[in-house]
C-alpha positions in Angstrom: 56.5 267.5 144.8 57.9 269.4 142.0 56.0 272.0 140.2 53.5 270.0 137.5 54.6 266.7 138.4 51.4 264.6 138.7 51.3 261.3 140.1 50.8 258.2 137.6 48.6 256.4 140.2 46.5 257.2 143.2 44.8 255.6 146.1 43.0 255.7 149.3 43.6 252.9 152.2 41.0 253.4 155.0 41.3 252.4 158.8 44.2 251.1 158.8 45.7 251.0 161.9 42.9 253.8 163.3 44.6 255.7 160.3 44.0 256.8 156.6 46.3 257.1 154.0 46.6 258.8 150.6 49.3 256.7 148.3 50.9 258.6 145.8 52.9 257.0 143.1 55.2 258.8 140.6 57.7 257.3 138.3 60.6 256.9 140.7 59.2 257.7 144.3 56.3 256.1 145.8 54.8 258.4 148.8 52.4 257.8 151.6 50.2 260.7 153.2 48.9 260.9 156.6 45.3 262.1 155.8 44.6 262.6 159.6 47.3 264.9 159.8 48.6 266.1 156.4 52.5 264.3 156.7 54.1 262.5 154.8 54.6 259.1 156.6 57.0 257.8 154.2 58.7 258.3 151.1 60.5 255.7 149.6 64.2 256.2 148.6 65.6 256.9 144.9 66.3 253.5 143.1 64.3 251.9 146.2 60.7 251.4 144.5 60.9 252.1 140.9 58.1 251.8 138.0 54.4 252.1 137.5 52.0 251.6 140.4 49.1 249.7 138.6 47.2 248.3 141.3 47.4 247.5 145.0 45.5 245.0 147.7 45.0 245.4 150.9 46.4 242.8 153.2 46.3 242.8 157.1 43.6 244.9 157.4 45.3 247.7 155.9 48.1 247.0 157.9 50.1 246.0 154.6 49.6 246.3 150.7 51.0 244.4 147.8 51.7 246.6 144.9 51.9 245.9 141.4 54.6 247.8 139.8 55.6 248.0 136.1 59.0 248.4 135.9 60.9 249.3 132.8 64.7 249.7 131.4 65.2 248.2 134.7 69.1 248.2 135.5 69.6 249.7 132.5 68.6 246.7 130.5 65.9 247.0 128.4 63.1 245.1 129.3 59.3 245.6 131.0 58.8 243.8 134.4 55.7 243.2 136.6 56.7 242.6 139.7 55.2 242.4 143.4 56.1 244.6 146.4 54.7 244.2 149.8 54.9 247.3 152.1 54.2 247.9 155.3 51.3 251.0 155.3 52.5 253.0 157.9 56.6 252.6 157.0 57.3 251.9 153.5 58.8 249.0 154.8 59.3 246.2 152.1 58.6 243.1 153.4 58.9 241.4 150.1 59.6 241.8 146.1 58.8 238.6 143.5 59.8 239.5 140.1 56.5 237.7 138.2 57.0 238.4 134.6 59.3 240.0 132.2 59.4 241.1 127.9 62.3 242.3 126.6 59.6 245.2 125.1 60.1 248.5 126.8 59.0 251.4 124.8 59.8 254.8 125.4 56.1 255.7 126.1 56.0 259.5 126.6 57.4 259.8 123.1 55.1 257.2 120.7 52.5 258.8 122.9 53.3 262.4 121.7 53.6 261.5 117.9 50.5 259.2 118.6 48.3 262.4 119.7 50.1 264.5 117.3 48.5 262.3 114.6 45.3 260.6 115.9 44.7 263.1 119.2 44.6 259.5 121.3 47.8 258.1 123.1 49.1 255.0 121.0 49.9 253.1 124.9 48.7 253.1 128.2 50.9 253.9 130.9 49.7 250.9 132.4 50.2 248.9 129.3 52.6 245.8 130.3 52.9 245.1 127.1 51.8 241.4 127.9 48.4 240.5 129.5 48.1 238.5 133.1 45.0 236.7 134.5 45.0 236.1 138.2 43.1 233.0 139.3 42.1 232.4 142.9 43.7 229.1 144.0 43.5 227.7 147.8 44.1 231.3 149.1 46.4 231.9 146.5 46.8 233.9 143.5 47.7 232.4 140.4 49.1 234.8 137.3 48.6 233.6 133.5 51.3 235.5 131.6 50.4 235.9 128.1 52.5 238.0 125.6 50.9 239.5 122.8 50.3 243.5 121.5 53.2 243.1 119.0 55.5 243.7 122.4 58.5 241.4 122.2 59.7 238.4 123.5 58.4 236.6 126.8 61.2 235.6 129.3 62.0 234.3 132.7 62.2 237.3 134.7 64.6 235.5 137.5 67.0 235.0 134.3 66.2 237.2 131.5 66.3 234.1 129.0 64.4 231.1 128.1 60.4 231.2 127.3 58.6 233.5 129.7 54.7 232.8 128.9 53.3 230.9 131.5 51.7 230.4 135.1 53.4 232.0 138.6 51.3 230.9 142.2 52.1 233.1 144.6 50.9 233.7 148.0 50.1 237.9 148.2 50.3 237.6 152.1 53.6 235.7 152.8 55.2 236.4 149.1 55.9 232.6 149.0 56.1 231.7 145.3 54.8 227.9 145.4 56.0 227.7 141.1 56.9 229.0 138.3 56.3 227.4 135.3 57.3 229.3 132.4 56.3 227.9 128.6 56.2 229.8 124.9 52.5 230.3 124.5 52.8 233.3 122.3 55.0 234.6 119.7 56.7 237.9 119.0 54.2 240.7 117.3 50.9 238.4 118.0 48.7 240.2 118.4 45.7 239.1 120.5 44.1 235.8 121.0 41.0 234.2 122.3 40.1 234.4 126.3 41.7 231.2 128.4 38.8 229.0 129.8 39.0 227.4 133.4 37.5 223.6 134.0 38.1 222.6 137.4 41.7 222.8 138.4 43.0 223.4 134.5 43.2 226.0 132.3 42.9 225.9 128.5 44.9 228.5 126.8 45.1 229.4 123.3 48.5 231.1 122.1 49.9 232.4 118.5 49.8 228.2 117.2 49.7 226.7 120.1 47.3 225.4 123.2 48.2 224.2 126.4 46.3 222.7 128.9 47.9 223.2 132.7 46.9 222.5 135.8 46.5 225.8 138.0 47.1 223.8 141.3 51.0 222.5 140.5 51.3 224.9 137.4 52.3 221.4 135.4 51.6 221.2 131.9 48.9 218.4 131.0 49.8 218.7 127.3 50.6 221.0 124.9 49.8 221.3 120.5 52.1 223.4 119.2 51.2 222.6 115.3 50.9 225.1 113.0 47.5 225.6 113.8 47.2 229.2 112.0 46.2 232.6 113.9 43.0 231.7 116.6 40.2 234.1 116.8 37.5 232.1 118.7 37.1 228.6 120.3 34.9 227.0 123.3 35.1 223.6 125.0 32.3 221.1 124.1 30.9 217.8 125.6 35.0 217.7 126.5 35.9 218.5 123.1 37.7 221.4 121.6 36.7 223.4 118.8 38.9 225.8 117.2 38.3 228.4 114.6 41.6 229.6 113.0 42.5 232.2 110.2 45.7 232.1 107.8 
């Protein structure tokens, strides 16, 4: 490893395979350490695994793990991805990738970060800062993300395409990487801020946006229905004897 290069994410994977591993993940190379004997198992190869390692599972015992990466300026396009990599533990072997969601918001981070602590003595983002928040749901064995742009990022957008409205709900299954929808909707728009928590009845979920709720069903990922009146900027709301109440600012 080059001389004060320290990795941007770290973690251990136990027993896996009668082995343990130490994975090491730096901005362009992701590396996995034998911890029995000190060797590198793998390394992955430039422009092979590139981005942020944010968080991984375990899958096949250890055998496996899907990895979240945040992946920015990818091909040279602006643009902020999170997208899914499963990899074999002991090989670096990808065994799949699923691009999940994608803003056209990618800051250069190391720099607003420096005037940031220049001026305040805090960083202004986290390196693991997406610039949009996600909610996984457990569905049937599967994961379900709720995209949801917001922190003033940018624009939502397909990730497959780059274009159209990229808020929305992606089922996945982590194991097989089978992606059973994608159901992309505007929920939020550009340089909202924040907005209330989504609530889960049943199989839907209730989200409140920047002027908009929708109402989807977590299952197919279709949209029961959707307000998008000018409903002013939400701050809090709740679901009552099947009735929703919304308090609202201007």
């Amino acid at each position: 490893v080059e001389a004060g290069v320290t990795p941007n994410f770290v973690g251990t994977i136990k027993d896996a395979g009668g082995t343990d591993y130490l994975l090491l993940s730096f901005d362009e190379t992701q590396t996995m350490v034998n911890l029995k004997t000190g060797a590198i198992a793998w390394e992955s190869k430039p422009d092979q695994i590139v981005g942020l390692m944010t968080k991984y599972e375990l899958m096949d015992g250890g055998k496996s793990i899907v990895c979240y990466f945040k992946q920015k300026n990818a091909s040279k396009e602006d643009g902020t991805y999170l997208i899914l990599y499963k990899l074999e533990t002991a090989t670096g072997k990808i065994l799949y990738k699923e691009k999940i969601a994608f803003t056209d918001w990618a800051p250069r981070v190391g720099f607003l970060n420096f005037v940031a602590r220049t001026l305040t003595g805090s960083n202004l983002i986290e390196e693991a800062d997406y610039g949009f928040d996600f909610d996984e749901y457990d569905v049937d064995g599967d994961i379900v993300f709720l995209i949801r742009g917001g922190h003033g990022a940018g624009d939502m957008a397909n990730p497959l395409t780059r274009k159209g409205e990229g808020d929305g709900l992606v089922r996945i299954n982590l194991a097989t990487g089978k992606v059973a929808y994608r159901s992309y909707f505007l929920l939020n728009k550009k340089n909202f801020k924040s907005a209330p928590d989504p609530v889960v009845e049943g199989d839907n979920v209730f989200v409140v946006g920047s002027e908009n709720i929708v109402s989807a069903n977590l299952k197919t990922g279709k949209v029961n229905w959707k307000l998008d009146d000018d409903l002013g900027s939400p701050n809090d709301w709740g679901i009552i004897d099947n009735t929703i109440f919304l308090k609202v600012g201007y």
